[in-house]
C-alpha positions as CSV (number, residue, x, y, z in Angstrom):
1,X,51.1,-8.6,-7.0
2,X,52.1,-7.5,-11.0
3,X,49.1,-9.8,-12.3
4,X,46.3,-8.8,-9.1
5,X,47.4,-5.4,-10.4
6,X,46.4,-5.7,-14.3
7,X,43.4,-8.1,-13.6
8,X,41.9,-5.6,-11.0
9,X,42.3,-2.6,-13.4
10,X,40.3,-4.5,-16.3
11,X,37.7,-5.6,-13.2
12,X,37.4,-1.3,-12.7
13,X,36.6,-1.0,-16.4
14,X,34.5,-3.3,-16.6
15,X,32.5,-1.6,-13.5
16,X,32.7,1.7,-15.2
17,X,30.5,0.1,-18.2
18,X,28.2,-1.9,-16.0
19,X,27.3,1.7,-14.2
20,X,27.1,3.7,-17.7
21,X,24.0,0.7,-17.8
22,X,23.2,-1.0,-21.3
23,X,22.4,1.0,-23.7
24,X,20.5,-1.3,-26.5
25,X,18.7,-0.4,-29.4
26,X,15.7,-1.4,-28.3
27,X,15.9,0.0,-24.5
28,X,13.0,0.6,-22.3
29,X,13.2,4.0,-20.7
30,X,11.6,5.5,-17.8
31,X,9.1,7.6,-19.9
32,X,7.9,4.4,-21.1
33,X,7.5,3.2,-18.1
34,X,5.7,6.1,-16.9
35,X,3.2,5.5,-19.3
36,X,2.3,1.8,-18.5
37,X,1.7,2.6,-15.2
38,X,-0.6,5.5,-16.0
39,X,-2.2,3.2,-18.5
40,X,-2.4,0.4,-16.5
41,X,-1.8,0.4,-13.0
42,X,-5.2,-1.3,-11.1
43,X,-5.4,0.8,-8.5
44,X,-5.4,4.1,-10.2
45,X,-7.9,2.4,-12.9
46,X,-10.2,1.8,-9.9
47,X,-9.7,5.6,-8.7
48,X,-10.7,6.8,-12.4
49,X,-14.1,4.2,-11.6
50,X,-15.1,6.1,-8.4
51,X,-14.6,9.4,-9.7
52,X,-17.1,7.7,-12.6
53,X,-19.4,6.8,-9.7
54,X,-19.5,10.1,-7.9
55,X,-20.4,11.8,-11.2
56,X,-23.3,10.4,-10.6
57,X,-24.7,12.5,-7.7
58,X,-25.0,15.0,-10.2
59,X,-28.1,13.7,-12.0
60,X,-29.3,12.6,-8.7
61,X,-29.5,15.6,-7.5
62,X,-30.8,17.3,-10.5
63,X,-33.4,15.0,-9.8
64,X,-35.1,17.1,-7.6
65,X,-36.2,19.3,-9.8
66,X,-38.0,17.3,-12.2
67,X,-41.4,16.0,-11.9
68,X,-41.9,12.4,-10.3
69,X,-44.7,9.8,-12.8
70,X,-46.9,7.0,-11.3
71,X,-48.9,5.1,-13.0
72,X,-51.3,3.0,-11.0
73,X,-53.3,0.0,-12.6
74,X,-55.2,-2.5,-10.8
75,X,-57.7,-5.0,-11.3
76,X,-59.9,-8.0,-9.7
77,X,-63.2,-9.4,-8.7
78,X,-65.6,-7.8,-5.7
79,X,-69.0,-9.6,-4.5
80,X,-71.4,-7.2,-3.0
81,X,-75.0,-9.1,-1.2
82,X,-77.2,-6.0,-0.6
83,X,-80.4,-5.8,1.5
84,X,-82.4,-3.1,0.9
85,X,-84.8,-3.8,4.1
86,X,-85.2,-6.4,6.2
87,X,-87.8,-7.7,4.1
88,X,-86.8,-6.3,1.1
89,X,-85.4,-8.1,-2.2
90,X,-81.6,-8.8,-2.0
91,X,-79.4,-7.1,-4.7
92,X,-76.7,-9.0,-5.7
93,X,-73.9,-7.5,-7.4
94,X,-75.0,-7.5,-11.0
95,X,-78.3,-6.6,-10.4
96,X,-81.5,-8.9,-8.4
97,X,-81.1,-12.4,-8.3
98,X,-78.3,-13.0,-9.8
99,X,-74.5,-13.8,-8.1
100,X,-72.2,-12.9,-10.4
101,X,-69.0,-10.6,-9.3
102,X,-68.3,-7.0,-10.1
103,X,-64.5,-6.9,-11.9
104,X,-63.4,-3.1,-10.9
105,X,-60.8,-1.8,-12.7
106,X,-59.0,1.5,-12.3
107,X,-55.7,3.6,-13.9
108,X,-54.2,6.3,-12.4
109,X,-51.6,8.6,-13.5
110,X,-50.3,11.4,-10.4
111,X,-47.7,14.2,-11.7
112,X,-46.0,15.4,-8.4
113,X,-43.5,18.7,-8.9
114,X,-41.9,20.4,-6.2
115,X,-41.8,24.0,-6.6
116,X,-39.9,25.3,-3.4
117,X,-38.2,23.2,-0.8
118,X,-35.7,25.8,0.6
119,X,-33.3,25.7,-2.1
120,X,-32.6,22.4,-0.8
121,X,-32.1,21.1,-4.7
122,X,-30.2,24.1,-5.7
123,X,-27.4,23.3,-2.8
124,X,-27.4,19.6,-3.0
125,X,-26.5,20.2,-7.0
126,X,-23.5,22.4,-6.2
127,X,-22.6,20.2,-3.4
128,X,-22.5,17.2,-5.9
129,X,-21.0,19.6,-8.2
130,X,-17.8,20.4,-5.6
131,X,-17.9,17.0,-4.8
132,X,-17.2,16.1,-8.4
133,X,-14.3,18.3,-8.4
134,X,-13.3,16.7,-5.0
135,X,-12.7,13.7,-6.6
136,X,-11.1,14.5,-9.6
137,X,-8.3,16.0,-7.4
138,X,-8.6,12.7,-5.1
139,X,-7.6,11.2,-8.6
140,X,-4.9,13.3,-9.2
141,X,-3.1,12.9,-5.7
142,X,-3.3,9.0,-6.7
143,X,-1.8,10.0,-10.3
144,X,1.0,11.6,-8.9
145,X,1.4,8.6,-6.6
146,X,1.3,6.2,-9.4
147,X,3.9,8.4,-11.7
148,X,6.0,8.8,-8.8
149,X,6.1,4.9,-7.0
150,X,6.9,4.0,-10.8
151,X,9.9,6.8,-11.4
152,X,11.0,5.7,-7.5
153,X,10.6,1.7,-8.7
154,X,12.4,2.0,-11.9
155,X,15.5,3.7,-10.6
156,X,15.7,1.0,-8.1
157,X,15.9,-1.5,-10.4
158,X,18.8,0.3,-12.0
159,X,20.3,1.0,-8.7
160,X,20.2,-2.8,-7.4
161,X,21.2,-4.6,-11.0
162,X,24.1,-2.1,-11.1
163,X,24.8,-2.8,-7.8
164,X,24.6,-6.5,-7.9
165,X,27.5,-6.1,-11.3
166,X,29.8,-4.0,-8.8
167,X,29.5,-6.6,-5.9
168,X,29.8,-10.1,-8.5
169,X,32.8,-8.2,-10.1
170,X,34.3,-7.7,-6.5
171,X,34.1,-11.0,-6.0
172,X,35.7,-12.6,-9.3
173,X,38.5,-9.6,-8.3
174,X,38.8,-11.2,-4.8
175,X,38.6,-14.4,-6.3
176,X,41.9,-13.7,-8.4
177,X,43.4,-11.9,-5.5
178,X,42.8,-15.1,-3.5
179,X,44.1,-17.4,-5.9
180,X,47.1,-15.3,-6.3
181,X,47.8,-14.5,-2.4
182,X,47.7,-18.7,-2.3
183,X,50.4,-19.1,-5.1
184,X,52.6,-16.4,-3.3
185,X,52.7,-18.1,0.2
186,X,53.3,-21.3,-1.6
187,X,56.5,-20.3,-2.8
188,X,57.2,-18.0,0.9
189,X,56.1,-14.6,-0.1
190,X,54.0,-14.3,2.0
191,X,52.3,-16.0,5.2
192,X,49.1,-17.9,6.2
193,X,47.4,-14.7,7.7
194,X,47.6,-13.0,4.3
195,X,45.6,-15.9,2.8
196,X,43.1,-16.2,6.0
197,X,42.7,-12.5,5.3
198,X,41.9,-13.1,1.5
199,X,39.7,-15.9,2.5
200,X,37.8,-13.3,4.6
201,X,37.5,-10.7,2.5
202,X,36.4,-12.9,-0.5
203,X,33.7,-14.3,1.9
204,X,32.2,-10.6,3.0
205,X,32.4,-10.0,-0.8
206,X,30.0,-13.4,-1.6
207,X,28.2,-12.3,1.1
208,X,27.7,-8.4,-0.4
209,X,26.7,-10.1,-3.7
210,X,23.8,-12.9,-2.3
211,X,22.0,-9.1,-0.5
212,X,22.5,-7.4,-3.8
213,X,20.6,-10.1,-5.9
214,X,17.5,-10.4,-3.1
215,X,17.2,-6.7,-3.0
216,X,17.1,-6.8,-7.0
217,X,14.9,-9.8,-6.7
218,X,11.9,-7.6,-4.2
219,X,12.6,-4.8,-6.5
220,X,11.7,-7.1,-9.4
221,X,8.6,-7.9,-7.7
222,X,7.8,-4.3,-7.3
223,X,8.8,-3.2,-10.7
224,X,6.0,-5.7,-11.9
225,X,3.5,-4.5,-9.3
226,X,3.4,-0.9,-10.7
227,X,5.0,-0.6,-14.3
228,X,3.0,-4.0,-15.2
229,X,5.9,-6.3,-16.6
230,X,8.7,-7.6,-16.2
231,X,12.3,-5.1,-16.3
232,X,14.7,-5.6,-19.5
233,X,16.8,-3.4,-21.1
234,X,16.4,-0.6,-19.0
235,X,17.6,2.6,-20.0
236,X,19.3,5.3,-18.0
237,X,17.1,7.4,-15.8
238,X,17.2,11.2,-16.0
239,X,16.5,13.7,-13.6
240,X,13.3,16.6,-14.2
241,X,15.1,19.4,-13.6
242,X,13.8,21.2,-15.9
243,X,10.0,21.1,-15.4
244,X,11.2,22.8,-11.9
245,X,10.5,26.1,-10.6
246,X,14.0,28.2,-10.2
247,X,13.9,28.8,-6.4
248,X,12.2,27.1,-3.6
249,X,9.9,29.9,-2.7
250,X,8.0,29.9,-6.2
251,X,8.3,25.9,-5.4
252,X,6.3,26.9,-2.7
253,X,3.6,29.4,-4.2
254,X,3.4,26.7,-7.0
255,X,2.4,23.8,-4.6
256,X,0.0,26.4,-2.2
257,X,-2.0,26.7,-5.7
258,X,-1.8,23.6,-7.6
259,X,-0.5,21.0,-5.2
260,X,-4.1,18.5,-5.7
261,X,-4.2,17.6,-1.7
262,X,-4.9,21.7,-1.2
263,X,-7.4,22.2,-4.0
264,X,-9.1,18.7,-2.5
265,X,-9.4,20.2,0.6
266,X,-10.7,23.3,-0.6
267,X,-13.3,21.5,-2.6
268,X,-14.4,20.0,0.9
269,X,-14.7,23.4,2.5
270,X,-17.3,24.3,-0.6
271,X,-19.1,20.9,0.5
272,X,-19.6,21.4,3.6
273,X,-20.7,24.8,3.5
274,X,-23.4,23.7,0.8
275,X,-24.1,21.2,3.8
276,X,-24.9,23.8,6.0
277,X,-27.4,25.7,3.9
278,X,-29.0,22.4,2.7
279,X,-29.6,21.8,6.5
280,X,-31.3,25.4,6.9
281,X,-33.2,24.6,3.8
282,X,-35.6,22.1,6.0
283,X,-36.6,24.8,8.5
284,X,-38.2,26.8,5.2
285,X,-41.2,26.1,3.9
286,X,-42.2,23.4,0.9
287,X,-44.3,24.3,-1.9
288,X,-45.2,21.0,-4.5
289,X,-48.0,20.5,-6.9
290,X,-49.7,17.2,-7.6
291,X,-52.2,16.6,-10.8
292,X,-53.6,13.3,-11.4
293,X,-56.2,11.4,-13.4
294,X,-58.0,8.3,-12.5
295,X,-60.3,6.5,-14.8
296,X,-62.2,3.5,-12.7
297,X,-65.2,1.1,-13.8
298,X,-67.8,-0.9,-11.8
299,X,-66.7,0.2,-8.8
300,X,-70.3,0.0,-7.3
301,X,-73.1,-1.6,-8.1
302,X,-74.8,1.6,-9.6
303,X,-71.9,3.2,-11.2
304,X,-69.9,2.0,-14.0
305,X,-67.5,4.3,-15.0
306,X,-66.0,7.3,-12.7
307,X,-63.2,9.6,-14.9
308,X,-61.9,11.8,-11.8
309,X,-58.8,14.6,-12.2
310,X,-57.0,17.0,-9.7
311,X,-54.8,19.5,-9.4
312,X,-53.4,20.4,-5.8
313,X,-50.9,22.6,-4.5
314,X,-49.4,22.3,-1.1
315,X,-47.6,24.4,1.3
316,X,-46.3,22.9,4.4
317,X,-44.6,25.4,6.8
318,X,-42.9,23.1,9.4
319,X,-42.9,24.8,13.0
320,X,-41.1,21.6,15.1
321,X,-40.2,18.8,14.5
322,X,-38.7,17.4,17.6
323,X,-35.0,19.2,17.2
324,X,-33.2,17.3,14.7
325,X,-32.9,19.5,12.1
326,X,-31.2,22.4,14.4
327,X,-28.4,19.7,15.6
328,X,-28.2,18.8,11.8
329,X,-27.4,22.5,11.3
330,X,-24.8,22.6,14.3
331,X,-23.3,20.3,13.2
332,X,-22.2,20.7,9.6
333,X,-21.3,24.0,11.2
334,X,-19.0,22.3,13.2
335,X,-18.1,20.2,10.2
336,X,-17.3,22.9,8.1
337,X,-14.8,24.8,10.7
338,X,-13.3,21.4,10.9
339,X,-12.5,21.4,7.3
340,X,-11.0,24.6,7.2
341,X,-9.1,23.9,9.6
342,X,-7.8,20.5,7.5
343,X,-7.0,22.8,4.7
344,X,-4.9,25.0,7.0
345,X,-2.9,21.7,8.0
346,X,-2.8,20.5,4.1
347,X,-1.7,23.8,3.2
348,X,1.7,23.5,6.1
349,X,2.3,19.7,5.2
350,X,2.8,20.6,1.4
351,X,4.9,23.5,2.2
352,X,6.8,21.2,4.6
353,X,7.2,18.4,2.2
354,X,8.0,20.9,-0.9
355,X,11.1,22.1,1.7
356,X,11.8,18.4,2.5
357,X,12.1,17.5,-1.1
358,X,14.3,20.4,-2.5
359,X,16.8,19.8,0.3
360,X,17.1,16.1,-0.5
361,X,17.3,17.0,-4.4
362,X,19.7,19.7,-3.6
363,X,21.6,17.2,-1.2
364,X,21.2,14.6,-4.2
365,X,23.2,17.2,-6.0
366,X,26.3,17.6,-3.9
367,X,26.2,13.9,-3.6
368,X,26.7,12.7,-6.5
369,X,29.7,15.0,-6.9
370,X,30.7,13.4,-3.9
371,X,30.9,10.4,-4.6
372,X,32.4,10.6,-8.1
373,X,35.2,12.3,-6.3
374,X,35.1,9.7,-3.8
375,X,35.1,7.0,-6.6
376,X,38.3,8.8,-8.7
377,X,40.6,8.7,-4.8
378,X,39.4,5.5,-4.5
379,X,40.8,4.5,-8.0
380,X,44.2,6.4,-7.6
381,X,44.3,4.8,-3.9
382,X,44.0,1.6,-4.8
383,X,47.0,1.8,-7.7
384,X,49.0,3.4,-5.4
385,X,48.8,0.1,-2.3
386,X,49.1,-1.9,-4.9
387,X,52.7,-0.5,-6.0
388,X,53.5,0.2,-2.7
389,X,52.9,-3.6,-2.2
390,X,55.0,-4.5,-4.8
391,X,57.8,-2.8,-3.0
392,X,57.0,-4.4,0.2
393,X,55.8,-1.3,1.9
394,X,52.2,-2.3,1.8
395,X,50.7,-5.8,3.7
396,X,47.9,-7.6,1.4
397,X,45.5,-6.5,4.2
398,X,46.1,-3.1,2.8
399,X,45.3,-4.1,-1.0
400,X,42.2,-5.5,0.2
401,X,41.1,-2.9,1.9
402,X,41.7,-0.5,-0.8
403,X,40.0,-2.6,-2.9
404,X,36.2,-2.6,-0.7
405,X,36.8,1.3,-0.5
406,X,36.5,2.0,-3.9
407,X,33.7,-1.0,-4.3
408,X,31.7,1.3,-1.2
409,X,32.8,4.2,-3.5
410,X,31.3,3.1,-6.6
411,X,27.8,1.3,-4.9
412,X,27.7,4.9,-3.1
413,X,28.0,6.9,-6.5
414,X,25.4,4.5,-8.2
415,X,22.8,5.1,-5.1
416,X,23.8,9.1,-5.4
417,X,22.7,8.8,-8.5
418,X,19.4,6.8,-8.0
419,X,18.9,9.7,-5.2
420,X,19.3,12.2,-7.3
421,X,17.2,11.4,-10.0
422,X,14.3,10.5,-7.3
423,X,14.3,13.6,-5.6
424,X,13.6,15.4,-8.6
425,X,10.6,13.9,-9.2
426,X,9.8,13.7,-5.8
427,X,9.9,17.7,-5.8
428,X,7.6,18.1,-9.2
429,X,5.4,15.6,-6.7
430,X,4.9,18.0,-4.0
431,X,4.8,20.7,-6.1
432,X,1.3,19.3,-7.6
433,X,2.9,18.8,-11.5
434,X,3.8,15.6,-11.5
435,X,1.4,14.6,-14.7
436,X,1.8,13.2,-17.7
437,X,0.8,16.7,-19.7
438,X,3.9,18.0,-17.9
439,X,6.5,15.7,-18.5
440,X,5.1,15.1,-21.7
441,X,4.5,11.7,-22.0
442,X,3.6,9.7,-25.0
443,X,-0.4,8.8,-24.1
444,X,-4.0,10.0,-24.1
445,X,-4.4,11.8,-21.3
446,X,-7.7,10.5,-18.9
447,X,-10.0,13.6,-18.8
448,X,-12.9,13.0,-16.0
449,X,-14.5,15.6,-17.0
450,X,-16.0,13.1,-20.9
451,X,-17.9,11.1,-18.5
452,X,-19.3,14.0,-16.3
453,X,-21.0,15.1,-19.6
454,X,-22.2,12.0,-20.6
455,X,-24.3,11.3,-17.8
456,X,-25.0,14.7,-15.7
457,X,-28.5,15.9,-18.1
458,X,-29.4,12.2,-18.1
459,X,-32.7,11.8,-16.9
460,X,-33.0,7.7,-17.6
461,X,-31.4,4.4,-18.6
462,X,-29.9,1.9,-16.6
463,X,-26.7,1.7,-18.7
464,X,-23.5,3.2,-18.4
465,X,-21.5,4.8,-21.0
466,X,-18.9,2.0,-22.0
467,X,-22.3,-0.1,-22.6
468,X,-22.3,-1.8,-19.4
């Protein structure tokens, strides 16, 4: 038992260094990670494009105040046989006797302007304009997901390869142990159960190892799905502490305010109130103006030019039109109370998952103390079977059983500490601050707000502002 003794405490140092993690010149570290996946993760690219795309309803909207151009040109042939009397000369088109075609020709430019449609315009340019805001906030939610799924991914990676090195160095421990129990009963130390029961435990402990590696090879997968590449050299992760609020109720007051989910659904409430009054806008009355100019030529056989040009203003009062537009009303009505409503329940969920999250950090906490404490008895346990099995007083079944309660120990301690460092920034999450102007990452910071200027005053082109 002397030499399962000295090999099993170089195995424990060895562990010790495998959960302090590498620590390479060159390492990656979760910050850097962090910014890959704001960079470069697909699906919060394609959120950054529809925010692009609802900008859009901006200038579309504006549109309603600006004048609407046609131009109207047309051209052709027209044949015209004319009898005077009934035993009159005939007049052909061109004149008597002859058979030749007119070729009328017109332009015609109308100006059309509304004046007054109910504020209709007015409302559907702040509703665009709250919907804008909507969506920025959309893209923020999905930010915070993004920065989140990575911080979540990249601790398990360092959770599973640590605890894939604590379950292969069980195994070349129980592998010794196993080698040694054999050369003992071979010389009638000990008997056939004690090797059956190494054989056992050495299996469990191949077994431990094989689930260690698939679970590090799907986290693999997922680190590569969200970061962009593949893990190497990963640095120690850190908890965020300190971007924190002290106490849970300004946690709470933080994430009521800032918490992008609320200010979303408060956005909608502003959308759908601008709904309703856009709806009441059609029962008011319309006032437009319409000037135009026509120039035409040999449009009758007498006449060859005709320069005609207008100017018309319009009021239409509408009295009924069937009903719709008072269900329209009712029911944005009914929209809007709906929404507020939504916010009310947005507003309880982030309060309940700011609560959730600072009991699991806090629980993260004690855990880890936990199960350092747990990993030190586990240590002092295991030396003292071992010399108590020196002395007889202890069966190998008792060495080997000390020996999987300080491996549990130490995979518990290294997934205490993955907790611990998740919760953290699962509580900046539902607080609304997980962003990279927070945690202060290293990279240009997307602001929605470039493009929104761009294109809101534009009032044509077909391209976009990347030159698409």
């Amino acid at each position: 038992m002397h030499g399962v003794k000295l090999f099993t405490g170089a195995a424990v140092s060895v562990l010790l260094l495998a959960l302090a993690g590498p620590t390479p010149a060159l390492a990656d570290t979760i910050e850097a990670a962090l910014v890959r996946a704001y960079q470069n993760n697909p699906q919060l690219n394609a959120q950054r494009a529809q925010v692009r795309s609802t900008d859009e309803n901006v200038p579309q909207a504006l549109s309603g105040y600006r004048p609407k151009v046609n131009l109207t040109l047309s051209s052709g042939a027209q044949y015209q046989d004319i009898q005077q009397t009934q035993k009159g000369p005939t007049i052909h088109s061109n004149g008597v006797g002859a058979p030749e075609p007119l070729q009328p020709n017109a332009a015609s430019l109308t100006v059309n302007q509304t004046l007054y449609n109910g504020n209709q315009t007015a409302n559907r340019t702040r509703a665009a304009e709250s919907q804008v805001s909507g969506s920025r906030e959309a893209l923020r939610v999905l930010e915070q997901t993004v920065l989140l799924q990575a911080a979540t991914t990249y601790m398990d990676y360092l959770r599973d390869s640590a605890t894939l090195e604590v379950q292969r160095s069980n195994v070349r421990v129980l592998e010794q142990t196993l080698k040694q129990t054999r050369d003992r009963f071979n010389v009638g130390e000990v008997t056939r159960t004690d090797v059956a029961q190494s054989e056992a435990q050495l299996a469990a402990g191949k077994t431990q190892a094989l689930t260690a590696e698939s679970n590090l090879t799907t986290t693999r997968a997922n680190f590569r799905r969200i970061i962009g590449n593949e893990p190497a050299n990963l640095a120690p992760g850190s908890p965020v502490d300190r971007f924190l609020p002290g106490t849970i109720a300004s946690a709470v007051n933080l994430g009521l305010v800032e918490n992008p989910n609320v200010t979303a659904a408060m956005f909608g409430i502003d959308v759908n109130y601008l709904q309703v009054k856009i709806n009441e806008g059609a029962l008011l009355p319309t006032v437009t103006v319409q000037a135009g100019i026509t120039q035409s030529y040999q449009q009758t056989l007498t006449v060859f030019r005709t320069t005609t040009a207008s100017a018309i203003a319009t009021a239409s009062v509408p009295i009924f039109q069937g009903g719709a537009e008072y269900a329209l009303i009712r029911q944005s009505k009914e929209n809007l109370a709906q929404q507020r409503l939504n916010l009310e329940t947005t507003r309880d969920q982030t309060r309940a998952n700011i609560v959730q999250a600072w009991g699991q950090l806090e629980a993260g906490k004690a855990q880890v103390q936990s199960a350092q404490a747990q990993v030190t008895a586990s240590e002092i346990a295991l030396n003292g079977v071992r010399e108590e099995a020196k002395a007889g007083q202890r069966t190998t079944l008792d060495v080997l059983n000390a020996q999987q309660a300080l491996v549990n120990a130490r995979v518990a301690l290294v997934t205490a500490q993955h907790d611990r460092v998740v919760a953290s920034y699962s509580v900046l999450n539902a607080v609304g601050r997980l962003a990279p102007q927070v945690l202060g990452l290293n990279t240009t910071v997307y602001d929605p707000s470039v493009h929104y200027q761009q294109v809101r005053d534009s009032w044509a082109g077909v391209r976009i502002p990347d030159g698409r």
